[in-house]
C-alpha positions in Angstrom: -9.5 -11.6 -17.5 -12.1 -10.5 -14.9 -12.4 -11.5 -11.4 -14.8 -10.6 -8.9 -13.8 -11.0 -5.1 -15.8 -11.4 -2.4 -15.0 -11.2 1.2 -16.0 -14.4 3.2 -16.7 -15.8 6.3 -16.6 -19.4 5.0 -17.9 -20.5 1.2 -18.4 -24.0 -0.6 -19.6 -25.2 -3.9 -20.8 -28.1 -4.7 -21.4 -30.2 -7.4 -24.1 -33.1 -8.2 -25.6 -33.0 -4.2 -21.3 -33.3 -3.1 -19.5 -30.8 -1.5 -16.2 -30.4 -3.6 -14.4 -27.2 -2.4 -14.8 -25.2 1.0 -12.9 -22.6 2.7 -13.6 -20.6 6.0 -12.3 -17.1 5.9 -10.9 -15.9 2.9 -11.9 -15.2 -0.7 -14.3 -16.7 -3.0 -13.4 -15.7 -6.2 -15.4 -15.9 -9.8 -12.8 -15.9 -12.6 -13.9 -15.1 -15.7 -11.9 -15.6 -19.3 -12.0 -13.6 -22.5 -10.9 -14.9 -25.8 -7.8 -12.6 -25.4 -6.1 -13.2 -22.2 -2.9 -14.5 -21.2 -0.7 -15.9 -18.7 0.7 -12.2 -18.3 -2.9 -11.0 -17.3 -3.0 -14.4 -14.8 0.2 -13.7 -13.3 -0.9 -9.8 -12.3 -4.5 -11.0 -11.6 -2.8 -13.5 -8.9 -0.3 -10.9 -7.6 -3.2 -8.8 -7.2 -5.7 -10.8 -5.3 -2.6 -12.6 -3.1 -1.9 -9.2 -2.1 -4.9 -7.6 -1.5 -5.6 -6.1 1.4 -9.3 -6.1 2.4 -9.5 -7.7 6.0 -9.5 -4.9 8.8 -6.4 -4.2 11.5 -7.1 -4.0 15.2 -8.0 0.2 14.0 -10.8 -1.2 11.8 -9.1 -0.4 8.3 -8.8 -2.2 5.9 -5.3 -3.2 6.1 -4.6 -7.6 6.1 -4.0 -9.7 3.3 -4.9 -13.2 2.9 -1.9 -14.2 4.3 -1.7 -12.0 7.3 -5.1 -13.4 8.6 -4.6 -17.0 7.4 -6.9 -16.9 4.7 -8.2 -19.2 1.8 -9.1 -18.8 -1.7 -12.3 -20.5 -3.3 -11.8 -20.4 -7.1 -14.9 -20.7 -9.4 -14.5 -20.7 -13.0 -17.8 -18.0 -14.2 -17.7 -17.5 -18.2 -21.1 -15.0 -17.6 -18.6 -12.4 -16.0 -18.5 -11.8 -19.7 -22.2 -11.6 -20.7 -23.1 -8.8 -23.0 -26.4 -7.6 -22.3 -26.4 -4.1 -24.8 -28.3 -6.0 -27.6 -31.5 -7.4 -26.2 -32.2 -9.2 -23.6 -30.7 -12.4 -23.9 -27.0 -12.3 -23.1 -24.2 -13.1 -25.7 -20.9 -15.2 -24.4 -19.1 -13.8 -27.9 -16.5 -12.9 -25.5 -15.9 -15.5 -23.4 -13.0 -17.9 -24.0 -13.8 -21.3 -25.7 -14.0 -24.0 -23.0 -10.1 -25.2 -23.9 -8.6 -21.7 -23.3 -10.6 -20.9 -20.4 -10.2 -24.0 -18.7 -5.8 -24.2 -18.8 -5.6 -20.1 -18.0 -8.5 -21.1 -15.1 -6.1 -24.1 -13.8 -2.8 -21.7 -14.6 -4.2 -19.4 -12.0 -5.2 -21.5 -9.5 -1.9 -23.4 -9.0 0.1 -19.8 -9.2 -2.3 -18.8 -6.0 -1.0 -22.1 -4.5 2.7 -20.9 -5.0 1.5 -18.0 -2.7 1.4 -20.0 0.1 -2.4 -19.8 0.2 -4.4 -22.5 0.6 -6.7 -23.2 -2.8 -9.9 -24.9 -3.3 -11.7 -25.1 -7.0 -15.3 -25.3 -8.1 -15.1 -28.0 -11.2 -14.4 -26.0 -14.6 -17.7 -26.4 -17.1 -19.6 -28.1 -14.0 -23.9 -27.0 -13.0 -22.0 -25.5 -9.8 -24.0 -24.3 -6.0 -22.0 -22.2 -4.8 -23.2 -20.7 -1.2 -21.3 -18.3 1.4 -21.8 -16.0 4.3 -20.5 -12.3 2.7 -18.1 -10.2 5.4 -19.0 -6.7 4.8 -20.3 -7.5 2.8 -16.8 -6.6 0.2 -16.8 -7.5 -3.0 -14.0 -5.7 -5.4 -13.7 -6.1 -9.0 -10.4 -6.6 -10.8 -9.6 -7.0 -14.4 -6.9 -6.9 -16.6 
């Protein structure tokens, strides 16, 4: 399981010309799942990323979590997080879960956010998604396990 964080000012995504998630500060995050993960991997992904610290303190550093600032988490569902571009250069989704697997550990994970006390909104799993938002930092951290 991949995810890619990325520090926001505010985010949406929107779906067939509606707006169907939106957040102001916080956390858009692009989840991506292999054909090998779990809800173990889920569970520390979600400890992880409700624990990160990435918003700045009144020294500047990097210091806040989600919950210390208030924060929200947009939640996109991205099976291209595991492209592979070595062969070629069309990418292969030979990793990526199948659509079934992918879509409960992508639903698992959002509703173990929610138990953090952080407020969740989610792009629609398999949907032609927009997704804009205004970058702080710009920060964008990586995580996999």
């Amino acid at each position: 399981m991949k995810i890619v964080v990325q520090r926001v000012k505010n985010a949406q995504v929107e779906v067939e010309g509606k707006i169907i998630g939106k957040i102001q500060k916080g956390f858009l995050v692009l989840l991506g799942v292999t054909t090998s993960d779990t809800k173990e991997q889920a569970d520390y992904l979600v400890k992880k990323l409700c624990k990160l610290r990435i918003f700045t303190d009144e020294n500047d550093k990097m210091n806040l979590a989600l919950k210390d600032i208030g924060g929200e988490l947009l939640i996109v569902s991205q099976f291209t997080l595991y492209a592979d571009c070595t062969q070629g250069n069309r990418p292969s989704f030979i990793e990526a879960a199948k659509p079934e697997q992918a879509s409960e550990l992508y639903e698992y994970f959002c509703t173990e956010c929610e138990k953090n006390d952080i407020h969740v909104e989610k792009g629609i799993f398999g949907a032609h998604m927009k997704v804009t938002l205004t970058n702080d930092g710009p920060v964008t951290i990586i995580l996999e396990r």
